[in-house]
Each structure stands twice: as C-alpha cells, then as structure tokens.
C-alpha positions as CSV (number, residue, x, y, z in Angstrom):
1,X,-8.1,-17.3,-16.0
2,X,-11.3,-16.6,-14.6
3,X,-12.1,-17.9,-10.8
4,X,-8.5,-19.3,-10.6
5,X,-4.5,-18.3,-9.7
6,X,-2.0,-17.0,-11.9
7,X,1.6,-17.8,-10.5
8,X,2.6,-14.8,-13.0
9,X,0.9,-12.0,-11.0
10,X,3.0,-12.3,-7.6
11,X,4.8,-9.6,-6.2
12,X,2.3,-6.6,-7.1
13,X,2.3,-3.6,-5.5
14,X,-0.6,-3.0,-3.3
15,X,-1.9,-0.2,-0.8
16,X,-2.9,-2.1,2.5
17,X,-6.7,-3.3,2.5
18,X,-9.1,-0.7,3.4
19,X,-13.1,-0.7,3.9
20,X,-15.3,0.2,1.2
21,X,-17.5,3.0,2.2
22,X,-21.2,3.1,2.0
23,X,-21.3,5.6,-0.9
24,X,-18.9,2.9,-3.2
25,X,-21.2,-0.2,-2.0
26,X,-24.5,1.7,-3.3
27,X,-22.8,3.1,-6.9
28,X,-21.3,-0.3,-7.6
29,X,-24.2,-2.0,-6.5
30,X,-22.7,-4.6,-4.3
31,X,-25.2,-6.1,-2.5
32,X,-23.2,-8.6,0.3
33,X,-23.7,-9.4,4.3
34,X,-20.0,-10.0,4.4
35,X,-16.8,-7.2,4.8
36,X,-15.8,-5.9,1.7
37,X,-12.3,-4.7,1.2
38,X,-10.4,-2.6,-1.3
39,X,-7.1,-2.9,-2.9
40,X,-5.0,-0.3,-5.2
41,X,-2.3,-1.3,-7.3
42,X,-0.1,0.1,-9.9
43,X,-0.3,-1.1,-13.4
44,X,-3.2,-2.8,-14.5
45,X,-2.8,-6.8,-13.9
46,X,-5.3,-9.2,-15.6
47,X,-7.6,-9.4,-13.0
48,X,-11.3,-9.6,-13.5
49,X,-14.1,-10.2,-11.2
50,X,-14.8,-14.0,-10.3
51,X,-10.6,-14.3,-9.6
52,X,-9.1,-15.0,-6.3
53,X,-6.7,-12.2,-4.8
54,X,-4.4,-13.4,-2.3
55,X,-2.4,-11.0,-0.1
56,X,-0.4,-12.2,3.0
57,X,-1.8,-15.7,2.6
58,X,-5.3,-14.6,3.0
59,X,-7.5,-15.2,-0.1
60,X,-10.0,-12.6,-1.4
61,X,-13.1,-13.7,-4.0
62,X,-12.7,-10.4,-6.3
63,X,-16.2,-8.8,-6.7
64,X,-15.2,-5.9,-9.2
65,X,-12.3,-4.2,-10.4
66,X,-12.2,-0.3,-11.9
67,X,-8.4,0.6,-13.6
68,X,-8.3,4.3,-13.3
69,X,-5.7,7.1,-14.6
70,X,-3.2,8.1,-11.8
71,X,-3.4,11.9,-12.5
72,X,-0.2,13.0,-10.9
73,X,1.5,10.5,-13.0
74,X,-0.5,9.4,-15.7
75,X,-0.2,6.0,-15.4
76,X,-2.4,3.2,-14.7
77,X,-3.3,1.9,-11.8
78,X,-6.5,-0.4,-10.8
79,X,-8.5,-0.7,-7.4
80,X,-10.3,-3.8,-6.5
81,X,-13.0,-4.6,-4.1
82,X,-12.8,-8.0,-2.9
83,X,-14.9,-10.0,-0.3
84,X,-13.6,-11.3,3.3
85,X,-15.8,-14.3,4.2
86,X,-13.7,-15.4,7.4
87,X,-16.3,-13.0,9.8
C-alpha cells in the first residue's frame, strides 16, 4: 500500500531515530533541504519508499529503504531513511 498506512505493521521494533550522515546522503543520492532521519528494524516489514512511517505519533514520508543481513545473527533486518518536514 504505497503512500498509505497499514494498521498491520504496529508494534515494530525500532532503534531510536538517528541523522543520516553526509557520506549516506551522497551514495543514496538524496538530494533534500529538510532533516533526514534513519530507522533500523528487525525483520523486513513491507515498507517501500513513497509510505508513511509513524513513530511516537510523529509521521515520517519514507525516502528509501535497504533490508540488510544481521551478521551476528543472520537474520533480516531493514533500515529506512525517512524525511522530517516539521523544521
């Protein structure tokens, strides 16, 4: 559900929002005036870029997504950089 919510994604496990670095916004290719914020969570949910991330009531337009391999446990986990337009 592209640009939308999905009710069946709540409770996911999240690291707290940290800035994307220089180096990330140049290979990615991200080229935005506002903050961009990034988000890892375990498992790989559906979401694509276009969707709308919410986390503590705050919604995020997501701008990419890259699942990766957790190495020390071999599972799969996905990061997301999303947009904060409020500044």
């Amino acid at each position: 559900m592209t640009g939308g919510y999905a009710a069946n994604l709540t409770g996911l496990v999240c690291t707290p929002q940290a800035p994307v670095d220089a180096e990330t916004r140049l290979r990615l290719q991200v080229q935005t005036p506002v903050i961009l914020w990034e988000f890892h969570l375990q498992d790989a949910p559906d979401i694509k870029a276009g969707d709308k991330f919410v986390v503590a009531g705050v919604k995020y337009p997501v701008k990419t997504v890259e699942p990766y391999v957790w190495l020390p446990t071999d599972d799969t986990r996905m990061r997301i950089i999303v947009e904060d337009a409020r500044n």
